[in-house]
C-alpha positions, -999 to 999 in steps of 0.1 A, spaced: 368 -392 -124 360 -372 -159 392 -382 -180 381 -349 -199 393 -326 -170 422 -351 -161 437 -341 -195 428 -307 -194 447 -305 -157 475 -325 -178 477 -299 -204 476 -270 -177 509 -283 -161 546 -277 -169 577 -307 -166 584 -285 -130 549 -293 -116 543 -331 -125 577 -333 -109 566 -314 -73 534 -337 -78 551 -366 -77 570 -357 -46 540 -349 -30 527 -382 -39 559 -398 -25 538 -413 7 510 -424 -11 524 -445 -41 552 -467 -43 584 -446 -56 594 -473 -78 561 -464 -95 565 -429 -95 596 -432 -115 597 -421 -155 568 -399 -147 570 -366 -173 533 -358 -178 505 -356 -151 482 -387 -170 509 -412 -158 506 -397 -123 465 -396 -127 467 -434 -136 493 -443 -109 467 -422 -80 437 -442 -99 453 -476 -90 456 -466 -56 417 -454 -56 430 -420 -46 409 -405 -78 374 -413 -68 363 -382 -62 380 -350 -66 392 -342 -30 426 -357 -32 435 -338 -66 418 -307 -52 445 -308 -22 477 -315 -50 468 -286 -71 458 -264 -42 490 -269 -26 514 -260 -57 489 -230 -61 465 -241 -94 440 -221 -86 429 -218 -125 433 -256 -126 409 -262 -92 382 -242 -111 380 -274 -134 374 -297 -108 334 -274 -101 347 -283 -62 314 -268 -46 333 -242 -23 310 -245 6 319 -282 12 342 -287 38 340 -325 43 363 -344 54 369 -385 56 383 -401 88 405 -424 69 442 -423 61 452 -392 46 466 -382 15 487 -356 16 508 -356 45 525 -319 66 555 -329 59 556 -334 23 537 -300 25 564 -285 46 595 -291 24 571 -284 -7 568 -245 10 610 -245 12 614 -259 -22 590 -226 -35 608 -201 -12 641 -214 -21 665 -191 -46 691 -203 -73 719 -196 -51 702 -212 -21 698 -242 -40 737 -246 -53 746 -239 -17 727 -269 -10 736 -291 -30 776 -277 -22 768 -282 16 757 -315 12 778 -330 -17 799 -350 9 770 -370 20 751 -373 -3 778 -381 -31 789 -354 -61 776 -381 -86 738 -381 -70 744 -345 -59 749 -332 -93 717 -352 -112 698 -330 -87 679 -302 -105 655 -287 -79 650 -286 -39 628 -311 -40 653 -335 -58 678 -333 -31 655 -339 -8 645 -368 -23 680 -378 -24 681 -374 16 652 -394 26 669 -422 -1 702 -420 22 682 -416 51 696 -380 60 656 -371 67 625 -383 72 587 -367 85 601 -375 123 639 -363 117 647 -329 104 683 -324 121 705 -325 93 679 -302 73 675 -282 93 712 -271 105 720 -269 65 694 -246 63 703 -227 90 737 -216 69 713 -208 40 683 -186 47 671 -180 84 634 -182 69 634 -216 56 653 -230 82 623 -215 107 598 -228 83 613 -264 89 618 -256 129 576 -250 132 572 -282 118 598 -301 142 585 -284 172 549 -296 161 565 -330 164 585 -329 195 553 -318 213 535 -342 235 503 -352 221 490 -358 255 492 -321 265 479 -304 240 453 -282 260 432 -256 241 420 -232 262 383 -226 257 382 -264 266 406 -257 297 371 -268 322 371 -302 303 403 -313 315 396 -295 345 375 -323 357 399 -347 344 419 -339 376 386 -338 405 396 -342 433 357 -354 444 354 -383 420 367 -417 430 401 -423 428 408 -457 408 418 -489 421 455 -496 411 453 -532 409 423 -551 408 417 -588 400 388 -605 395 375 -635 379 352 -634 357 328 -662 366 318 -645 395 281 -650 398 270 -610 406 289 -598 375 270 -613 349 233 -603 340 201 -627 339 206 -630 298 244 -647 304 231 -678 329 228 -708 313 201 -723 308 200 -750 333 212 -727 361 192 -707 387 188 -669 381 184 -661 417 221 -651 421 217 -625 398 184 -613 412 199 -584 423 198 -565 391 160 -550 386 143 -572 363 123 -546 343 119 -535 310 135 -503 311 172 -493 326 177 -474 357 184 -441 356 185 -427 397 217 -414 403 227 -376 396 250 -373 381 238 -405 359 276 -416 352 303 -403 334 307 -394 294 346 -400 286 353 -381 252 389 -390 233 394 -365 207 423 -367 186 433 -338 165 466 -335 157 485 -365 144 518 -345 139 548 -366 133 529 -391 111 514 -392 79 481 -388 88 460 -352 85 448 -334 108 418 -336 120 399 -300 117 363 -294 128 366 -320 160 366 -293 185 328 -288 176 324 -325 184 340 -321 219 318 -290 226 283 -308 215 292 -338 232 297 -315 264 270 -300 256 243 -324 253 255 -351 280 261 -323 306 223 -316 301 213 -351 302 234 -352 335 266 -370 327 298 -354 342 322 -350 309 358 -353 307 375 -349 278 410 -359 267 427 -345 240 452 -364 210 464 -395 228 486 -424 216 476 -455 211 491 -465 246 475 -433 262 439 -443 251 443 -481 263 458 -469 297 430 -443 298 406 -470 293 422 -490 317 421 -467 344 385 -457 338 376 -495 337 389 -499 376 366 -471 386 339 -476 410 310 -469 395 284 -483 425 270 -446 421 269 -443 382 241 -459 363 256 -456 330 290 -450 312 290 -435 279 330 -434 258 330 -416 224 361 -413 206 368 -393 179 395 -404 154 409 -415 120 404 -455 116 402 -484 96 384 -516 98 376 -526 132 401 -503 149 412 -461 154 443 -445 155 461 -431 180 480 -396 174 513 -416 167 493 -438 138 489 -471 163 459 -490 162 437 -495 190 416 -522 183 370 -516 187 374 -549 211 404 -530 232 378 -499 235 348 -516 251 364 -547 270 381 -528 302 344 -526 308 330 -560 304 315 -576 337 343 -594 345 369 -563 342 342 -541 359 317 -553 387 303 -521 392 292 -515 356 274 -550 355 237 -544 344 240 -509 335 241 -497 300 278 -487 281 274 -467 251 305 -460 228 302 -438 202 329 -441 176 339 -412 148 363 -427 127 365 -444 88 363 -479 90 380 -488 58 390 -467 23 353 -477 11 327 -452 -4 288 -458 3 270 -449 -27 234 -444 -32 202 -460 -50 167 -449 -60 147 -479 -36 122 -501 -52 85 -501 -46 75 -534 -28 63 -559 -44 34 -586 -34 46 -612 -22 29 -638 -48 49 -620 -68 85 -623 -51 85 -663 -55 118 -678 -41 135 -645 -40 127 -643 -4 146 -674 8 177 -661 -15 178 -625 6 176 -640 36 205 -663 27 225 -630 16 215 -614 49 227 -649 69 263 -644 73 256 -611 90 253 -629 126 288 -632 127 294 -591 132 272 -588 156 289 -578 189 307 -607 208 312 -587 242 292 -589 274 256 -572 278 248 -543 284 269 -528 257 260 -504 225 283 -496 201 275 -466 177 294 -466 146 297 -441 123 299 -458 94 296 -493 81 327 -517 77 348 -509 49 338 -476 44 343 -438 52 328 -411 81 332 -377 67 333 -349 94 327 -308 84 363 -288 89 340 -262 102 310 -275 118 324 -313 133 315 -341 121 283 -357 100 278 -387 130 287 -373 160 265 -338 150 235 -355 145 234 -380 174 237 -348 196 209 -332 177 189 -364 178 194 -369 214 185 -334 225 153 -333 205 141 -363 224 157 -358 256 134 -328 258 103 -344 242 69 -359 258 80 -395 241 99 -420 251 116 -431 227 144 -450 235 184 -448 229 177 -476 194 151 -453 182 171 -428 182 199 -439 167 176 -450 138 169 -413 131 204 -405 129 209 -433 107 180 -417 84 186 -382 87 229 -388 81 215 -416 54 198 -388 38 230 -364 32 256 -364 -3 290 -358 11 320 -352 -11 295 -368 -37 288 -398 -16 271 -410 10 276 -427 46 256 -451 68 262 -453 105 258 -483 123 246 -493 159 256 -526 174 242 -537 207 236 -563 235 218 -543 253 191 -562 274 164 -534 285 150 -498 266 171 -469 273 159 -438 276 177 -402 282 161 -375 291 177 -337 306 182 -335 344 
């Protein structure tokens, strides 16, 4: 970040503004550190310890939302991006929320306020309260509110100023609303099919071990053991694709995240309606569920695990998410661990799915990381490279360790790398999931047969190729996938 412009923002805001920054900062650093702080460059530093100053996005979304217009200008944001990272947010709705009270809020109001609330919250404290935002500060302190717990706000305000108090209502009904039946309607055919009566109902309970011989393809024997129990799978280079519809393409798209600290997640409706899109034409039956809980999405995954899927040859799961290293988030800000995705389909959870190909594609950040770019080198001869051969290959050694430890048959699309961030277009979806459907269609419809891995090598050039937010992003396949894939339109 320019330390130019950081003091030029610094010199731009008044004692009242640093202050409504700080609040709004209140969920991002510690408020022990946040205390003392009279001029933005101690708040700059504080947000640059936290890595929250990196690029300008964070900042942009502070001074947007106390309405700095003049003082965005200095940032040269390049208005057409709309980028955004799948990582843990930074300025949460309901920080935003009592930040739009605190502007609408009169004098009066505010000595009403404090009056209202003097018995709770102590004259002493009550009375070192200059602004709104103060006494709120002094409520979440005494635990009168918090983002899921409004009440005592709320009935306050309702003595004060109708308007505010339906200001903070909006934002309580967003969080009393059940993630799990938020339905949009132009996506009202999606979860249609969720409820088909002609697809197979689930199993409730099933059991079985997992050293079954049929559940396990020819790459899993041992080595001293026959493969004829096993020769029932094809043994040929190329996966089977004979059924119609070829399987089923489970999407998990989580939006809204109300209730929590993370942002919403704009732009993933264009995801959902790609992914429909393309798998529909290369014959996939889609179902979509929108903004689950980390419970929802295992019991989903459970469910869909005990499916018979004797007449499928291929499952394909994408979920679309906020994450962090090796897991997503559910709307309530759970984890869900990558291993919890994929293993209700392992051959031992799910017969039916032995030998056929199960693709996940995931759309999340998998750490607070940002991939940054190089000019490459021209090779060099290799009389010339000496020993540094041998000292790559040792750099590039512990990398067997993340390859995927799950059964075959399995590919897992990241992406991005570990460590780092996805970025996904508020307008147009998301950098990953856009380009996979665009890859896939292109050769879906070609002469070539290219298979899933060679496409996913052109995503990772063509998204590899793109400067988002000033930085750049690498997805990443993982697979054990033991024959070529290829999918072509029905």
């Amino acid at each position: 970040m320019d330390r130019q412009k950081l003091s030029r923002i610094d010199e731009g805001l008044d004692s009242s503004e640093v202050a409504a920054l700080c609040f709004l900062c209140r969920d991002v650093v510690n408020k022990k550190r946040l205390e003392g702080i009279v001029d933005a460059k101690k708040l700059f530093l504080r947000l640059e310890e936290k890595g929250l100053l990196e690029n300008y996005f964070f900042l942009h979304q502070l001074l947007q939302t106390i309405r700095r217009a003049d003082l965005l200008n200095l940032l040269e944001t390049d208005s057409r991006r709309a980028e955004e990272c799948d990582a843990y947010p930074v300025l949460s709705e309901y920080r935003v929320m009592l930040y739009k009270v605190y502007e609408d809020m009169t004098d009066e109001n505010l000595e009403k306020l404090k009056f209202l609330l003097s018995s709770k919250l102590g004259r002493r404290h009550i009375e070192t309260c200059k602004t709104s935002l103060d006494v709120f500060a002094e409520m979440e302190r005494t635990n009168l509110i918090s983002n899921t717990n409004l009440n005592e706000l709320h009935t306050v305000m309702l003595e004060l100023d109708q308007q505010l108090a339906s200001t903070i209502a909006r934002y309580m009904e967003g969080i009393d609303q059940p993630h799990h039946t938020a339905q949009p309607s132009h996506f009202s055919m999606d979860y249609q099919s969720v409820n088909n009566p002609s697809q197979p109902t689930p199993p409730t309970d099933v059991s079985i071990s997992e050293t079954q011989p049929s559940y396990e393809g020819p790459s899993l024997c041992p080595d001293a053991e026959s493969s004829t129990e096993s020769s029932s799978l094809p043994d040929t280079e190329y996966y089977a694709l004979i059924h119609n519809p070829r399987g089923l393409c489970v999407v998990i798209s989580n939006e809204d995240f109300l209730g929590t600290e993370l942002r919403k997640r704009s732009g993933t409706k264009e995801d959902e309606k790609s992914l429909h899109t393309v798998f529909t034409k290369l014959g996939f039956t889609v179902v979509i569920h929108n903004n689950l809980t980390a419970e929802d999405m295992r019991l989903e995954l459970k469910n869909l695990g005990s499916r018979n899927f004797s007449n499928d040859d291929a499952l394909v799961v994408c979920v679309l998410s906020h994450g962090e290293k090796g897991c997503v988030y559910g709307t309530d800000a759970e984890q869900v661990s990558l291993q919890e995705l994929s293993r209700p389909f392992s051959s031992g959870r799910a017969p039916t799915l032995a030998g056929k190909p199960k693709l996940l594609f995931i759309q999340a950040c998998q750490g607070s990381g940002y991939q940054k770019g190089s000019m490459p080198c021209a090779p060099k001869p290799k009389h010339e490279m000496g020993d540094r051969q041998s000292r790559l290959e040792e750099d590039a050694g512990p990398l067997h360790v993340e390859t995927v430890p799950w059964d075959a048959d399995f590919l897992l699309g990241m992406a991005t790398v570990q460590e780092c961030k996805s970025f996904r277009n508020t307008s147009t979806g998301s950098i990953y999931i856009q380009q996979l459907c665009l890859q896939l269609m292109r050769y879906a419809n070609s002469v070539e047969n290219d298979d899933i891995l060679a496409v996913l090598t052109r995503v990772n050039r063509e998204v590899g190729k793109g400067v988002y937010l000033y930085y750049k992003q690498m997805p990443e396949p993982k697979y054990t996938l033991t024959k070529k894939l290829v999918l072509k339109c029905v």
